[in-house]
C-alpha positions as CSV (number, residue, x, y, z in Angstrom):
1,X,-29.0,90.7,63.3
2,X,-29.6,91.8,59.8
3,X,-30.1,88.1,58.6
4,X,-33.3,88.3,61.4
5,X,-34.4,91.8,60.4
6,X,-34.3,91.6,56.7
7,X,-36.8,88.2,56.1
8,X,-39.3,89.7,58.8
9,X,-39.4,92.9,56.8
10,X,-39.9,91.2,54.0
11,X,-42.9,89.1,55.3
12,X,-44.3,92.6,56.5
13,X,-44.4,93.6,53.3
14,X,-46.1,90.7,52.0
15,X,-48.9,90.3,55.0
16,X,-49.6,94.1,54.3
17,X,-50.7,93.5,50.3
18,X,-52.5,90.2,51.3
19,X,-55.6,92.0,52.5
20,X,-57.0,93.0,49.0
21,X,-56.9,91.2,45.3
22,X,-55.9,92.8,42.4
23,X,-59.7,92.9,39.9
24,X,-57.6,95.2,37.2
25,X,-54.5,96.7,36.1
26,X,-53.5,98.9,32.8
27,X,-50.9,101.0,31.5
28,X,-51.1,104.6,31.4
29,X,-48.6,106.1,29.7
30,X,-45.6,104.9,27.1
31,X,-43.5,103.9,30.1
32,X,-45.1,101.7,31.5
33,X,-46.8,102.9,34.6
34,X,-50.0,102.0,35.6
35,X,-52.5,102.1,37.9
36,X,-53.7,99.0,40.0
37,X,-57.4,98.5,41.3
38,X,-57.8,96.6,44.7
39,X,-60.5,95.3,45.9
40,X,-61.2,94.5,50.0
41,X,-63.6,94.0,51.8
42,X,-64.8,95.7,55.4
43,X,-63.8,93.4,57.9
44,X,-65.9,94.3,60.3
45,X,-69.1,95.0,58.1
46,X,-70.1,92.3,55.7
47,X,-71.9,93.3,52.6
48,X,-69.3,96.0,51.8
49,X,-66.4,96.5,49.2
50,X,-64.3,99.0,48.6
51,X,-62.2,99.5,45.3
52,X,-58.6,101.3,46.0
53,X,-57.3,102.6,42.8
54,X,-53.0,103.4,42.6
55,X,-50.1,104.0,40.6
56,X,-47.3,101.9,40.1
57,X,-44.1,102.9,38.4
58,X,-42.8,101.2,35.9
59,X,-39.0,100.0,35.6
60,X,-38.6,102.7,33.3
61,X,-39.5,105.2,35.1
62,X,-37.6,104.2,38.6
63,X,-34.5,103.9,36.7
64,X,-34.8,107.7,35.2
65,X,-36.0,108.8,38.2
66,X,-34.6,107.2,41.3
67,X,-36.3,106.2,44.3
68,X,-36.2,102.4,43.4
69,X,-38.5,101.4,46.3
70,X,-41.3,103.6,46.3
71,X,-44.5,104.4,44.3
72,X,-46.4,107.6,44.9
73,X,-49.3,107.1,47.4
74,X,-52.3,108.9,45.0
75,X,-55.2,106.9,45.4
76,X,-58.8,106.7,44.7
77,X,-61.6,104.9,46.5
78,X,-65.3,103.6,45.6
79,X,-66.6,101.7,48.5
80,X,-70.5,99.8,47.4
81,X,-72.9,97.7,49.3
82,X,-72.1,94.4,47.7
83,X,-74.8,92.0,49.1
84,X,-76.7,92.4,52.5
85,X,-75.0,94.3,55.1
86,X,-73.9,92.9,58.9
87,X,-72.3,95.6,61.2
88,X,-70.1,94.1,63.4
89,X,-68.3,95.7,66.4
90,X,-66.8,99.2,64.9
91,X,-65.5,101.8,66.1
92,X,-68.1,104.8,66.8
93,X,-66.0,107.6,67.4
94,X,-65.5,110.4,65.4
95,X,-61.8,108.8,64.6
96,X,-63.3,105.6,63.2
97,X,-60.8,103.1,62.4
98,X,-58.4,101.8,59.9
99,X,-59.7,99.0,58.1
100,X,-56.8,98.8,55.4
101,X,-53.2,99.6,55.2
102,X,-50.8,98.7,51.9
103,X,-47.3,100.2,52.2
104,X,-45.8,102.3,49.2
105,X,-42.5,101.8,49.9
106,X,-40.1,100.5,52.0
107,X,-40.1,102.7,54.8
108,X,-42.7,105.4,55.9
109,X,-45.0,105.6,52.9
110,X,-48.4,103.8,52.6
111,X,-52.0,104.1,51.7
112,X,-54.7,103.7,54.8
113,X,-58.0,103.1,54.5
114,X,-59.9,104.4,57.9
115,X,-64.2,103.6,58.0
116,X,-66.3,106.5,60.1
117,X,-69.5,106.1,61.1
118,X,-72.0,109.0,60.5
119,X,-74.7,108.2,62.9
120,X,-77.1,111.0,62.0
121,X,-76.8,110.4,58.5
122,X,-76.7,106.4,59.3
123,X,-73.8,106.4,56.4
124,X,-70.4,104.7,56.9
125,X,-67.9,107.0,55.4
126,X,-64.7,105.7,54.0
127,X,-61.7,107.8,53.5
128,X,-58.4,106.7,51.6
129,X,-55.2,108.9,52.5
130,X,-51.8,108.6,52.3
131,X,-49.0,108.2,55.5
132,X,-46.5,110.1,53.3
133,X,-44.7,111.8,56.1
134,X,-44.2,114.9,53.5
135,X,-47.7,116.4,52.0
136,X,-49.5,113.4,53.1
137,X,-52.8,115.4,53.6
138,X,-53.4,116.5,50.2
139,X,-54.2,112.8,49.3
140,X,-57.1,111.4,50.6
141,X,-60.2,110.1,48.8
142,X,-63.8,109.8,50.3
143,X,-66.4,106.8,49.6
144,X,-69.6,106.7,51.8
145,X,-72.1,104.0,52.1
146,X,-76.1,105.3,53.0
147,X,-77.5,102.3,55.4
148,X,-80.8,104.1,54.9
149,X,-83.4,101.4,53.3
150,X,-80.5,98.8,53.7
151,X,-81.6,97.0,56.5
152,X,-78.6,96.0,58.3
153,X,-78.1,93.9,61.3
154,X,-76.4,95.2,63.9
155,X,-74.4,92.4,65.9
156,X,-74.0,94.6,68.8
157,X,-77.3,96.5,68.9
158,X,-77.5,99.7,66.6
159,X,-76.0,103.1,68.3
């Protein structure tokens, strides 16, 4: 069973990084850590990126400190227009949906991205947050991108 369980797992883990490429990473501090910047882009409207900023501990600093597996789930996001915008089918209730998802650690910790549409404001709202199930709502981020003066197309007819 385990000799089943273990390689799927492990290919989770890999799909769930494959959706953004790595455009920077630095040190910041003697140890090692660092923070990582992602970049993805909207899957369901073309013309905008989003940048997800995280840390990553360093070997130093999981063997002094334990939890092997896991890297906190503080994150930053900047999403931009990036060339002209196409709005596919999305999701145009107040939940939005999640357009990312990179796990932080083996088991119950990751970073979501989830896109929002603000129809009066015509502004797609981005918010990063963390599925820690301990003090996962003090970390979010929020990015928002103005369609005013953009001129998108709407595949599906604009709400």
């Amino acid at each position: 069973m385990i000799r089943f369980v273990l390689p799927a797992l492990i290919l989770t883990l890999f799909a769930a990084a494959a959706h953004a490429d790595v455009v920077g990473s630095f040190a910041n501090d003697w140890t090692g850590n660092g923070l990582v910047v992602e970049a993805f882009a909207d899957p369901q409207v073309a013309g905008v990126t989003c940048h997800v900023v995280h840390f990553d501990r360093s070997v130093i600093d999981r063997l002094t400190k334990g939890n092997w597996f896991e890297n906190p789930s503080n994150s930053a996001i900047s999403c931009i227009q990036t060339g002209p915008i196409t709005v596919g089918k999305i999701a145009l209730g107040p939940k939005g949906e999640e357009i990312f998802s990179q796990r932080m650690s083996l088991f119950f910790k990751s970073i979501a991205v989830r896109r929002i549409y603000d129809r009066s404001n015509d502004t797609l709202i981005y918010v990063a947050y963390s599925r820690q199930i301990k003090d996962a709502s003090a970390k979010m981020g929020l990015s928002t991108v103005s369609l005013y003066n953009t001129h998108p197309i709407w595949t599906a007819g604009k709400p």
